[in-house]
N, C-alpha and C positions, 0 to 999 in steps of 0.2 A: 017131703019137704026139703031133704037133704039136695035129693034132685034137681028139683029147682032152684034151689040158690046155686048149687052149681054152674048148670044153664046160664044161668044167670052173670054169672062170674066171667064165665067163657065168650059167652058174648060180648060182656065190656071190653076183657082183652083183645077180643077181634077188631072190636071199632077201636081202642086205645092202637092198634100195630097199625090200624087202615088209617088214622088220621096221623102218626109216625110219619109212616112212609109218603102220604102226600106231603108232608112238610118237607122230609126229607130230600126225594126222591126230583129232581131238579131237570131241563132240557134246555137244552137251547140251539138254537138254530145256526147254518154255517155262517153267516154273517152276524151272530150276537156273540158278545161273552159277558159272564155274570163276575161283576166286581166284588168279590165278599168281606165283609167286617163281621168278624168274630171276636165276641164282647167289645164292639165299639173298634175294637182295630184292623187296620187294613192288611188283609194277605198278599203279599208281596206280589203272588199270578194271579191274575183273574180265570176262571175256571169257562170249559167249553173250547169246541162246540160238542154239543153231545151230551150223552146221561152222568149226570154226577148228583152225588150226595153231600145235603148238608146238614149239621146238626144242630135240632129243633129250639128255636128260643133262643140258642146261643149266636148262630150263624144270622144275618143279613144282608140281603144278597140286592144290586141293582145291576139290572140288565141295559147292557149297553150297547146300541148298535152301529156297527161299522161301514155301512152302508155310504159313498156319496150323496151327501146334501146339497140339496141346493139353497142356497138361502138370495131372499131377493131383499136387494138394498133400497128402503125406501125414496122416493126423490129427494135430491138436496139441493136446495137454495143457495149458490157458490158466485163469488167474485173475481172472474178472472184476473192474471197478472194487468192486462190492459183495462182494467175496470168495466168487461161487459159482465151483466149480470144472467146467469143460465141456471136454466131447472135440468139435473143430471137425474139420472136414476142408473146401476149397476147388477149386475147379478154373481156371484161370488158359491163356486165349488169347493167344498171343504168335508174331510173326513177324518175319522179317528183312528189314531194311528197307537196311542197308550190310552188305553179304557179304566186306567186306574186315576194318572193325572187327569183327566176329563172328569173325571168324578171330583176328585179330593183337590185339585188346586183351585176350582173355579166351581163358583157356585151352578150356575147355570150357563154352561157352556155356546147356547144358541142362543140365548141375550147379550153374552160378553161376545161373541162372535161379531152379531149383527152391528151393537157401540163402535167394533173398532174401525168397523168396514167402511162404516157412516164418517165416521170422524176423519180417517185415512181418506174419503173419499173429496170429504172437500177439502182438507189440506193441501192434497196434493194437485188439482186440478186447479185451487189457486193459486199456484207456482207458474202455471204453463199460461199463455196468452190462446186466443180464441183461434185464431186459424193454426196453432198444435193441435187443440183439442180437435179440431175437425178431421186433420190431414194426418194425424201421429197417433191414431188412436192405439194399434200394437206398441207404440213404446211407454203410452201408460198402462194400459194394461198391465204389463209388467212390472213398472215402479207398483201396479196397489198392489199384484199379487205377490213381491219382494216384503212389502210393508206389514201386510196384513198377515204373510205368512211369520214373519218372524216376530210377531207381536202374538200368533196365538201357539204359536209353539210348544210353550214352558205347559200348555194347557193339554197337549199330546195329542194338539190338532195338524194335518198339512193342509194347508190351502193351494189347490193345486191350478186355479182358472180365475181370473178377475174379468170380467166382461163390463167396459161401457156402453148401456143398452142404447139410451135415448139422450140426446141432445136436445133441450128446447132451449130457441133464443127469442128474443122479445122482438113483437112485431116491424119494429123503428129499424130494426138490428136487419130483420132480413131484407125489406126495400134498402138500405143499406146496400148490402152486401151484394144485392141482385144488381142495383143501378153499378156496382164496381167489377163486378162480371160483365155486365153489356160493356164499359167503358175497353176494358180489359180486350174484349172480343172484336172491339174496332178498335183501337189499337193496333193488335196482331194482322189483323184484313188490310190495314193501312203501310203497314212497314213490308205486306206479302204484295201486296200492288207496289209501293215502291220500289222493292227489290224486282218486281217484273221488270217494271219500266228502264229499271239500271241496265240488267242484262239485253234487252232489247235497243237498248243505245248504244250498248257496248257492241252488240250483234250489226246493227246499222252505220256505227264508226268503220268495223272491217272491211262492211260489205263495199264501203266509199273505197276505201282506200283499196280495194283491189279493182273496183271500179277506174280510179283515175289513174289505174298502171297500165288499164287497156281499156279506149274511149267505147269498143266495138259493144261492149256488154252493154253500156248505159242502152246504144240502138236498142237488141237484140231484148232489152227489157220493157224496152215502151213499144217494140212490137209485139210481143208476150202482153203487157197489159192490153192494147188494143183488142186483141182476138177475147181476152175473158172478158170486156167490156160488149163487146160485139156478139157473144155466146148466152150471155145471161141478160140482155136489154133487148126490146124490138123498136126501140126507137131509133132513130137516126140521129148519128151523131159525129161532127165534124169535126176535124182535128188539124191542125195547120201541121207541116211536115216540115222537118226544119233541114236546109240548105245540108247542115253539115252530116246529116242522115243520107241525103241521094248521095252525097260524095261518098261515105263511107258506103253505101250500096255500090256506086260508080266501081268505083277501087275493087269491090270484090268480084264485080262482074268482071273487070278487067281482067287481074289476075288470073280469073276461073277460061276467057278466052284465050290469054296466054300461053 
């Protein structure tokens, strides 16, 4: 009899030291650390990575992971400074950087996260008119991740990327915008054909006035036209010669006798 209750005995303390030590006996991985309050208070370090012990009943322990999040910001409803109205959506990288203030100042750190990102989001985009938001997208970006970062800070968060994903704008908006591009694009084609035609008058102002320093080139041009008229047509085609051409021929042939 003695025996068995011994046994007996011995066993409970086996299973009493094996349920200790699970309680106890703690891990955590290289990207976690365990936040402990012991009786209700908070220890200054959070414990990890690795094997540590905490003591049973006393210790409470919240694992915390340090890992980048991503967290994606719902679309928002925003009123540009010009009063166009856009559907934004964002995406916002953020990790923990004090595993204690994540715990202890904020209740749930990825709902107070996501509020501010939301709120920052259309704050700020309604500040900027519609072609910033298009063409400036890298210089908000950094206003939301300046904003966002130091609004969750105290919480022992960094926000290290704000990303504007998608732009929607309202149908009216983009025939808009398209018929002010095509405007935009003849325009440009019209001032690049004008400035053609500049330089080409300008090129044909020269070509006169070296023309009328020496009569011989006007000839020597229109028998130059002649021959590519003559070269690329098979038609026949007559041309009156004018008096002051045979003399200007007369004269060279002379010369060249002389």
């Amino acid at each position: 009899m003695d025996v068995s209750v011994g046994l007996i005995v011995l066993v409970a303390a086996l299973v009493v030291v094996v349920l200790f030590l699970f309680a106890a006996v703690k891990i955590a991985r290289e990207y976690e650390r365990g936040v402990i309050f012991r009786l209700g208070r908070l220890l200054p370090e959070p414990k990890g990575p690795g094997l540590f012990l905490l003591i049973p009943i006393v210790d409470r322990m919240v694992k915390v992971d340090l890992r980048t999040v991503t967290l994606n910001v719902p679309p928002q409803e925003v009123i540009t400074k010009d009063n166009v109205p856009v559907r934004v959506n964002a995406v916002a990288y953020f990790r923990i950087v004090e595993p204690n203030a994540a715990i202890v100042q904020v209740e749930n750190y990825m709902v107070a996260t996501s509020q501010i990102a939301q709120t920052t989001l259309r704050s700020v985009l309604g500040q900027h008119v519609l072609d910033e938001l298009l063409s400036e997208r890298d210089k908000i970006n950094a206003i939301l991740q300046a904003i966002i970062d130091e609004a969750t800070s105290p919480w022992g968060i960094k926000v290290s990327v704000v990303e504007v994903k998608d732009v929607e704008i309202p149908a009216s908006m983009q025939r808009a915008m398209a018929r002010q591009a095509e405007a935009e694009r003849e325009r440009r084609a019209k001032v690049i054909s004008a400035e053609g035609e500049y330089q080409a008058s300008e090129r044909l102002k020269d070509a006169a006035a070296i023309m009328s320093q020496e009569p011989i080139t006007v000839q020597l041009r229109y028998l130059q036209t002649l021959l590519e008229i003559g070269a690329s047509n098979n038609s026949t085609i007559v041309f009156p010669i004018p008096i002051d051409l045979l003399t200007a021929l007369k004269n060279v042939a002379d010369a060249g006798n002389a």
